[in-house]
N, C-alpha and C positions, 0 to 999 in steps of 0.2 A: 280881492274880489274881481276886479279886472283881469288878473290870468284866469281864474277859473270860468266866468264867461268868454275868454279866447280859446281855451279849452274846447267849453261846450260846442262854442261856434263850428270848432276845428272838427266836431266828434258829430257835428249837425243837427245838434238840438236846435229845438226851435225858442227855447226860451232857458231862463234861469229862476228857480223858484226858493224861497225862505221864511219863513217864521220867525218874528219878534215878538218877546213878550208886551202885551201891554202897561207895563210899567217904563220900559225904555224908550224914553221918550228922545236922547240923544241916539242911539243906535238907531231908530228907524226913521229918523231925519235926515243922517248920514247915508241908509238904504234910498232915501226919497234924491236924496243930490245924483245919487249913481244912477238915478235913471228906473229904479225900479216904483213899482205903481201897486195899492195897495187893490188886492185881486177881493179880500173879503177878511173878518174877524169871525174867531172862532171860539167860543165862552167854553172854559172848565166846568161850569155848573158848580157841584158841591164837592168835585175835586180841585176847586180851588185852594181850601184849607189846606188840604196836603201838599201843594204844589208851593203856596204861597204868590199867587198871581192870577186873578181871573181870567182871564184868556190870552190871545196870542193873533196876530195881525198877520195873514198869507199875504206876502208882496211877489211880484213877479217882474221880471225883466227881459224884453222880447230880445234876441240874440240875432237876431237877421238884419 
């Protein structure tokens, strides 16, 4: 994760963006230590059955 926002930085984005599902509750704790911030949740509705997970967490990491 950290080369790929030294990347971006290098490439002059202004941020870094990802999606967690809502179930991972250690993956987006580990997003949360690195710095990034949760931007909004986003509900599967009644494509959750198919998916198997109601929605998914936009976190963002400013790169400047």
């Amino acid at each position: 994760i950290e080369a790929l926002c030294a990347e971006g930085r290098r490439r002059g984005y202004p941020a870094a963006r990802l999606e967690v599902i809502d179930s991972n509750f250690r993956a987006r704790a580990l997003y949360e230590r690195m710095g990034f911030r949760t931007l909004r949740h986003d509900s599967l509705g009644p494509l959750r059955h198919a998916f198997g997970f109601a929605g998914a967490t936009v976190m963002v990491r400013e790169l400047g």
